[in-house]
N, C-alpha and C positions, 0 to 999 in steps of 0.2 A: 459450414466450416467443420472439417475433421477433428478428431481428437487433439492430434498432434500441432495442427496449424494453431487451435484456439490453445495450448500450451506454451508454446513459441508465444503467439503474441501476449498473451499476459506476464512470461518472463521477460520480455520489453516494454512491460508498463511500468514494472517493478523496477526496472535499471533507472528509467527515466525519473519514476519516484523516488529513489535513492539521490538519484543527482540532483532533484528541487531541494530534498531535506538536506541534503549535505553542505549546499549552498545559501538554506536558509539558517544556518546554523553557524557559518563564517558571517553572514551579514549579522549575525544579533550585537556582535562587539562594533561599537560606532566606530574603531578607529579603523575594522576592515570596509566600510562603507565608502568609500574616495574609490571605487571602479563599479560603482550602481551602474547597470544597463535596463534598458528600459522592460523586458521580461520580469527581471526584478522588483521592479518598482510598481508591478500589474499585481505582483504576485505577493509581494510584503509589504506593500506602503498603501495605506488609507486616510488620505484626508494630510500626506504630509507624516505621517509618522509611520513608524515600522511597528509590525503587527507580529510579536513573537508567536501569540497563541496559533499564528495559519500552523507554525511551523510544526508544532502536541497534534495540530487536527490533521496532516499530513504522515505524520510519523504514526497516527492510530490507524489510518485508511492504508497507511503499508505493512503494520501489522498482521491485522484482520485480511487483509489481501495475501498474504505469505502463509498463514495459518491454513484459509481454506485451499491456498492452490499444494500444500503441502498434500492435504487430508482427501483432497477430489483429483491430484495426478499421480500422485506417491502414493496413496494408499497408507501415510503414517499415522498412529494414534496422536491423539494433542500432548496426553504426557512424554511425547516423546520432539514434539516439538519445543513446548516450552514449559516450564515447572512456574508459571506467576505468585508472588506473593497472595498472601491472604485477601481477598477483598478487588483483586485485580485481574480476574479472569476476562478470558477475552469477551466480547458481548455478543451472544448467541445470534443476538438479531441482524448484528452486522456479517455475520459468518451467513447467515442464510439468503442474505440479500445477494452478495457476491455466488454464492452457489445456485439461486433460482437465476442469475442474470448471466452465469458462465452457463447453466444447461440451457436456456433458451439458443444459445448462439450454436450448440452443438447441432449439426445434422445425422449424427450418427447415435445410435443408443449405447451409452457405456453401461456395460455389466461389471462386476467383480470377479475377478477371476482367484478362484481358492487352490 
C-alpha cells in the first residue's frame, strides 16, 4: 500500500469512528433510545443494558489514532496538536502500536523530508 493510499484509508477510519462516538453519545440519554438498530445494540448493549464506558474506550482509540496519524502524515509536533492537562498525556504505548501497525502496511519507505 503507498503512502498516500494508507492515508486515505485511515482518514476513513477516523470518519467512521467519529460517527460510532457521535452515536454512542446520543444513545447514552434513554429517552433517545426508541430508534435502537441492531448495529447499536452489538455495539452498546451487554447483557441487556447499555455500556457507556465502550463509548471513553472509543473516543481514547480516536484520540491516539488522530494524534499518531497527525505526527507520521503531517509531520506535526504533539504540542501542536494538543496541550492535555496535567496527568493526561496521551499514552506512548498506544501511539506506537498504531505507528508499528501503520508502517507494516506501508510498501514504500517514508523518509523525512527537511
Amino acid at each position: 500500500m503507498t503512502f498516500k493510499e494508507l492515508k486515505l484509508k485511515i482518514k476513513e477510519e477516523q470518519k467512521d469512528l467519529a460517527l460510532e462516538i457521535r452515536r454512542g453519545k446520543y444513545l447514552r440519554k434513554p429517552v433517545n433510545r426508541t430508534d435502537i438498530t441492531k448495529d447499536d445494540k452489538h455495539l452498546y448493549y451487554y447483557g441487556g443494558e447499555f455500556q457507556a464506558w465502550k463509548i471513553e474506550i472509543l473516543s481514547n482509540n480516536y484520540r491516539h489514532k488522530h494524534i499518531m496519524y497527525c505526527q507520521m502524515f503531517n509531520n506535526t509536533p504533539y504540542e501542536l496538536i494538543e496541550q492535555p492537562r496535567n496527568g493526561n498525556k496521551a499514552n506512548s504505548h498506544d501511539l506506537d502500536f498504531y505507528k508499528k501497525q501503520w508502517s507494516e502496511l506501508l510498501d514504500e519507505t517514508v523518509c523525512d523530508s527537511a
